[in-house]
C-alpha positions in Angstrom: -20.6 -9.5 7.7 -24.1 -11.0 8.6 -27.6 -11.0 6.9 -28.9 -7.6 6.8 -28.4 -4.8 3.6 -26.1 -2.8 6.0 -23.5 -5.5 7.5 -23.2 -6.6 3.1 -22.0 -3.4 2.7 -20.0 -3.0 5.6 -18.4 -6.4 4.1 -17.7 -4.4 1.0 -15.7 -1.7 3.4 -14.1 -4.6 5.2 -12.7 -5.9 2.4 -11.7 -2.5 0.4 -10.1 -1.2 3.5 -7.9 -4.5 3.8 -7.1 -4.6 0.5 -5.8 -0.8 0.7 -3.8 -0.9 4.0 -2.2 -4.5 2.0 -0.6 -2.4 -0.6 -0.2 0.4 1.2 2.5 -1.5 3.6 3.6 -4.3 0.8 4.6 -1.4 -2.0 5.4 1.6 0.0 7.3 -0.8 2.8 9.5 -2.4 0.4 10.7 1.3 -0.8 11.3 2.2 2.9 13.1 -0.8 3.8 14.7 -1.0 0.2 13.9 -4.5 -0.3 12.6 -4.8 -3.9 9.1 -6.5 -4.1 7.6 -8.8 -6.9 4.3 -7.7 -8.2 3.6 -11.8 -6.8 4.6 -10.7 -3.0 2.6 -7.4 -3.2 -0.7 -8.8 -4.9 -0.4 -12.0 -2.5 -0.2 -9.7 0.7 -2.9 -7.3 -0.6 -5.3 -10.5 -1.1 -4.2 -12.0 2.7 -5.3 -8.7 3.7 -8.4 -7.9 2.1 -9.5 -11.6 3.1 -8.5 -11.6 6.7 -10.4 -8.7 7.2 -13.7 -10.5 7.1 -11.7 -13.4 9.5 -12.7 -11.5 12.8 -16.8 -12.4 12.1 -16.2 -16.0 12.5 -17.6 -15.7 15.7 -21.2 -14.9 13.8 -23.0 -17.9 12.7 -24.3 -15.9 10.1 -21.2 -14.7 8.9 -19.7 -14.7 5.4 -16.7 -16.4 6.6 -18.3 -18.6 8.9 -20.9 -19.8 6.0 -18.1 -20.0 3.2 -16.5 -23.0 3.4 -19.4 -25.4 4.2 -18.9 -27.7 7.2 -15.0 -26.5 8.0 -16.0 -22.9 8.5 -19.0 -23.8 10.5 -17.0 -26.0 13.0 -14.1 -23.7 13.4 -17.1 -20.8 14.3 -18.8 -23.4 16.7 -15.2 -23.4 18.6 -14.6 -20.1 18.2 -17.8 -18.4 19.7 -17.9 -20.7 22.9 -13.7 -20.1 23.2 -14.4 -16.4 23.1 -17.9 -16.7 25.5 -15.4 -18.5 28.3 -12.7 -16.3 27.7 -15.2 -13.5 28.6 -16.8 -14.7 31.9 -13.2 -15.6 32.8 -11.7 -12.2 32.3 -14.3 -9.5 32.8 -14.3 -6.9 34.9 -17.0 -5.4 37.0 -18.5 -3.0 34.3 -18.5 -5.3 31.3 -21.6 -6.3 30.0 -22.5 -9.5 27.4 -21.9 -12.8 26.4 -18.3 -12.4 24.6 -19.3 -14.4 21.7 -19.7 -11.8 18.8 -17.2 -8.7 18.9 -15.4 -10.6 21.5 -12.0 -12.4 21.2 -11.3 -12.2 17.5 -11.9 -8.7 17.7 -9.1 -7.9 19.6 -5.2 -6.6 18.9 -4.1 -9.7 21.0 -5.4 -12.3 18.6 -4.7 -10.5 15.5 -1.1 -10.7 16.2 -1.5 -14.7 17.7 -2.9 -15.7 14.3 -0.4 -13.7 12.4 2.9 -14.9 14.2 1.1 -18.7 13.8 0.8 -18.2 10.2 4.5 -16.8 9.7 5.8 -19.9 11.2 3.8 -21.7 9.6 5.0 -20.2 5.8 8.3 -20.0 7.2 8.2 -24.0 7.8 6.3 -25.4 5.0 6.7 -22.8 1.8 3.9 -23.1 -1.1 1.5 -25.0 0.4 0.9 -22.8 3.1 1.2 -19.8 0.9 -1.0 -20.8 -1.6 -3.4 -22.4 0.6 -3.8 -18.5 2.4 -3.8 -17.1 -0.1 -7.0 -19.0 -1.5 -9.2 -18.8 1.5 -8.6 -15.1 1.9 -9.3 -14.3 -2.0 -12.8 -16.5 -1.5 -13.3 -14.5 1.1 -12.5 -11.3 0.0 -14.5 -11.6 -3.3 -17.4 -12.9 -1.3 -17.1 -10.1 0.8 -17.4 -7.9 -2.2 -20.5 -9.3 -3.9 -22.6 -6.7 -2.8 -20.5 -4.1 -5.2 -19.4 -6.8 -8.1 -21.7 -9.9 -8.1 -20.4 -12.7 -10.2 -19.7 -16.4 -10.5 -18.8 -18.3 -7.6 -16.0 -16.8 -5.1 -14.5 -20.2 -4.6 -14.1 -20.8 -8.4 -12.7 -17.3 -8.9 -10.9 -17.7 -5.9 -9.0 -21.0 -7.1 -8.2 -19.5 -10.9 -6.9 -16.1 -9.1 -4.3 -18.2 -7.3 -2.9 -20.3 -9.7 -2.5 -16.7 -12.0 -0.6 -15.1 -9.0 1.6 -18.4 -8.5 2.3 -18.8 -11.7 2.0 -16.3 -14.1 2.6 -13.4 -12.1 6.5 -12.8 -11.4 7.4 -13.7 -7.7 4.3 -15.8 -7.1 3.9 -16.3 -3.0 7.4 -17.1 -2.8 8.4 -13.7 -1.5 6.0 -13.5 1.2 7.1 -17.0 3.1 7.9 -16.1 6.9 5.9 -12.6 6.6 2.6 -13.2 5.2 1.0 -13.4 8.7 2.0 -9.5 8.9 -1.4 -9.4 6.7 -3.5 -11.7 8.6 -3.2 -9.4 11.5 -3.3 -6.1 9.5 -6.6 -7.4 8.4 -7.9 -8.4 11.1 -7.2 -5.4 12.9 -8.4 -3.2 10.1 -11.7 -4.9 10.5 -12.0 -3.9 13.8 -11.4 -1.1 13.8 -14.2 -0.3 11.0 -16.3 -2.1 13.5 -14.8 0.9 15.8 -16.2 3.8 13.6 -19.8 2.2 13.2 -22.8 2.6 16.0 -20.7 -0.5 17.9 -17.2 -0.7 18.9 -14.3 -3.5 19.4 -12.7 -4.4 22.3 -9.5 -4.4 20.3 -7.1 -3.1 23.7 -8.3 -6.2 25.6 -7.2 -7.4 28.2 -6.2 -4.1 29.7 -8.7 -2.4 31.9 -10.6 0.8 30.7 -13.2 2.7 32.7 -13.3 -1.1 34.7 -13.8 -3.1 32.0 -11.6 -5.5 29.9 -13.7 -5.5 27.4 -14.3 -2.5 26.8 -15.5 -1.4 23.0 -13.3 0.9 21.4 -14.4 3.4 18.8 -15.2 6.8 17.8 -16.5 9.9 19.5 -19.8 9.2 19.2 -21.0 12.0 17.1 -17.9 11.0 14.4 -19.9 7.0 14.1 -22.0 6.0 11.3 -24.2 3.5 10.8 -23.1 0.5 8.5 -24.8 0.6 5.4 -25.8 4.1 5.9 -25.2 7.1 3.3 -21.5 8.0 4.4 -20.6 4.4 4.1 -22.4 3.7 0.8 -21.5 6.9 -0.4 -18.7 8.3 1.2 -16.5 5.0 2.8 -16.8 2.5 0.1 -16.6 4.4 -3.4 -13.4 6.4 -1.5 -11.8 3.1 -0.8 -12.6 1.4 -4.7 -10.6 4.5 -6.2 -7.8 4.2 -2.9 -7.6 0.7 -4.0 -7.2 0.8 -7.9 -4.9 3.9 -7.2 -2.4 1.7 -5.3 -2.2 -1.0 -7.8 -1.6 1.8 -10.0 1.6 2.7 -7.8 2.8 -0.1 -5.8 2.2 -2.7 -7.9 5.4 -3.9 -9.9 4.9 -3.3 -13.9 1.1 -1.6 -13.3 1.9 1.7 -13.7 4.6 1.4 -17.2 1.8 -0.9 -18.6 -1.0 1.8 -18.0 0.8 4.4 -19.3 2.1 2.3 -22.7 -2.3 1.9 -23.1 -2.6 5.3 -22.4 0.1 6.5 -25.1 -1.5 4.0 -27.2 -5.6 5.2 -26.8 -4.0 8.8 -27.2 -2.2 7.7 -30.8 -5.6 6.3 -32.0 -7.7 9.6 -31.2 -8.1 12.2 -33.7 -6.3 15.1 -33.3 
């Protein structure tokens, strides 16, 4: 998500859609695999996911993630771009064209996955601090990402008071999600690319197989089927689709959302005249 009024509100879509596919696989997955799930393990996995999905744009110096946490974020994108630039010249193939650095290695299935299995060990090793510390940067990212729908006080601050509520107050906490939560670091990641997939662009997420001779070859959409980001079906269409898809799954999947909304409904219903 960079400076123009069309990547802010693909950064909206980025965000929504990760936060979707989250409790799409953390509710309806734990039903399939009948493993009961915390309203903690789902919310924490929905969060990872929404966050992570703005992760692939380090490799933007204009980024939101690479411009949100000060001097760390801005190293770790000054590593990342050149990593991905001499990955590039190192592995294309005779048709690819560019530099490699943006919509290059994070961008791809391959490192999705990488980052995801490193943060499952990770959790699986050290427990809470890991947890909690994921779950943090992806919530500042994912409400930054969203400022251009809900504007408010700083992400970071919201960001910080959001996880101690889920760790504490809300039954389950991280705990459930050690050894897994990686799962929604790649989910995110990928679901970011492949909204980059739909737009005028594409994302060489299949990389490093070879396509029409080139490794990096861009992914996406019949052209006719693309939008441009920020355009009417995104701001009209994507985004406002993916708001209601999100507050319908916390509805469902959540544990204890859906008995509390309907004990407020009964209870608006008793206080209306009949």
């Amino acid at each position: 998500m960079v400076g123009s009024r069309g990547a802010r509100v693909l950064g909206v879509s980025h965000a929504l859609s990760g936060a979707a596919l989250g409790l799409a696989v953390a509710g309806f997955g734990s039903w399939l695999v009948e493993v009961p799930a915390t309203a903690g393990s789902v919310l924490t996995f929905s969060a990872v996911c929404a966050g992570a999905a703005l992760l692939p744009d380090l490799d933007h110096p204009s980024s939101t993630v690479t411009r949100r946490f000060s001097w760390a974020s801005m190293v770790a994108s000054r590593v990342v771009r050149p990593l991905s630039a001499l990955l590039y010249r190192a592995t294309r193939a005779s048709r690819d064209t560019g530099r490699g650095t943006h919509r290059g290695l994070t961008h791809t299935a391959l490192c999705a996955v990488l980052i995801g299995v490193l943060v499952n060990l990770a959790s699986a090793r050290w427990g809470t601090p890991v947890l909690v510390g994921t779950l943090f940067v992806c919530l500042a990212l994912a409400i930054k990402g969203l400022d251009a729908l809900v504007p408010g006080p700083p992400s970071l601050v919201i960001a910080a008071g959001l996880t101690y509520a889920v760790e504490v107050w809300v039954p389950g906490g991280t705990a459930g999600t050690a050894g897994w939560l990686g799962a929604a670091v790649t989910l995110g990641m990928l679901v970011h690319a492949v909204g980059d997939a739909v737009t005028e662009s594409g994302a060489p997420l299949l990389w490093p197989l070879t396509i029409r001779r080139r490794r990096w070859y861009p992914v996406g959409t019949p052209r006719p089927l693309r939008f441009r980001a920020g355009g009417r079906v995104e701001t009209m269409l994507v985004a406002p689709a993916l708001t209601v898809g999100v507050l319908v799954l916390v509805v469902l999947v959540v544990p204890g959302v859906l008995p509390l909304v309907l004990r407020i409904g009964a209870h608006v219903g008793q206080l209306l005249p009949h």
